[in-house]
C-alpha positions as CSV (number, residue, x, y, z in Angstrom):
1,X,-108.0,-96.9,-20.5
2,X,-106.0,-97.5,-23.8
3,X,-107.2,-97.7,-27.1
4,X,-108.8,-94.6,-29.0
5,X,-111.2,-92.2,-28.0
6,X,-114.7,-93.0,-29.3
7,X,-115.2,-91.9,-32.8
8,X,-111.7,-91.7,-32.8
9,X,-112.1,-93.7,-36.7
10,X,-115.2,-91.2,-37.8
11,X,-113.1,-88.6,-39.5
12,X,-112.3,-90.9,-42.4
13,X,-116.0,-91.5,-43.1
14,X,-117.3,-91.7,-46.8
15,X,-116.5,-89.0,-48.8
16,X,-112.8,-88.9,-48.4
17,X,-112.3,-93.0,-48.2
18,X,-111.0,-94.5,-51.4
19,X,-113.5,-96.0,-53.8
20,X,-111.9,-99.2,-53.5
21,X,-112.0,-99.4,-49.9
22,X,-115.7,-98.4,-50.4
23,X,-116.7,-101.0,-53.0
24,X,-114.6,-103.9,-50.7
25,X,-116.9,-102.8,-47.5
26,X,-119.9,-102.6,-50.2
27,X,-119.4,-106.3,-51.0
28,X,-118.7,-107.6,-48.0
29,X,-121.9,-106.0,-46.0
30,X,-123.8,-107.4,-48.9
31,X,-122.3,-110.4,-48.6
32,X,-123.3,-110.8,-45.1
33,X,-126.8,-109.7,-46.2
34,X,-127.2,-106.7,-43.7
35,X,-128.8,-103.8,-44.4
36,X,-127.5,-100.6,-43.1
37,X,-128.3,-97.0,-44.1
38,X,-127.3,-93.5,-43.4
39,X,-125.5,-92.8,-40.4
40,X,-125.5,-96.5,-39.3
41,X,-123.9,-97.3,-42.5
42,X,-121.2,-94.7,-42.0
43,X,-120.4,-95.7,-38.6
44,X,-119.8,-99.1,-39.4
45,X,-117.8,-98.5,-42.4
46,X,-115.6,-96.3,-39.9
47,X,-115.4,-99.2,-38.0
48,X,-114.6,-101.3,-40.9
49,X,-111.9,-99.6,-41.7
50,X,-110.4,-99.1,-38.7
51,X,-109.8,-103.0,-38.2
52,X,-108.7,-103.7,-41.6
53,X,-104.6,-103.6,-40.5
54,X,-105.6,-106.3,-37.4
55,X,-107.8,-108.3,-40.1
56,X,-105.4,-108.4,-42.9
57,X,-102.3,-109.5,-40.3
58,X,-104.5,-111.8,-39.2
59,X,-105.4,-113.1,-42.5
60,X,-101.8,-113.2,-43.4
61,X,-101.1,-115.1,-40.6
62,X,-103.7,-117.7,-41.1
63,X,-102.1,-121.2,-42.6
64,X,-103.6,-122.1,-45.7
65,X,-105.3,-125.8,-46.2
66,X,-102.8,-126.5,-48.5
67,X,-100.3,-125.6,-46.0
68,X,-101.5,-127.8,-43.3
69,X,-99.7,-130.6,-41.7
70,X,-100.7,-134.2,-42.2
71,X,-101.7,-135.9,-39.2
């Protein structure tokens, strides 16, 4: 109910993403220190991408430190 199909994100897998987009999920899989290959890695980068509008609203909605209110 809702939501889209499963591997609805799987048609913009690897070779036609962008090579930033590529090199930003590159660094931040390493920087989790996972290691995924082949098809795994594919699916997750589908994945990835899919929730990068929701993560980047939510980012941009996040209140800085330097923005917080004193107590």
């Amino acid at each position: 109910m809702g939501g889209p199909p499963p591997g609805a994100g799987l048609s913009a897998m690897t070779p036609d993403a962008p090579a930033d987009l590529r090199a930003r999920f590159d660094a931040e899989v390493a920087a989790a220190g996972l290691a995924v290959t082949g098809r795994d890695r594919d699916l997750l980068f589908a994945m990835w991408q899919e929730h990068l509008p929701q993560r980047e609203a939510l980012r941009a909605a996040a209140v800085a430190p330097e923005e917080e209110p004193w107590p």
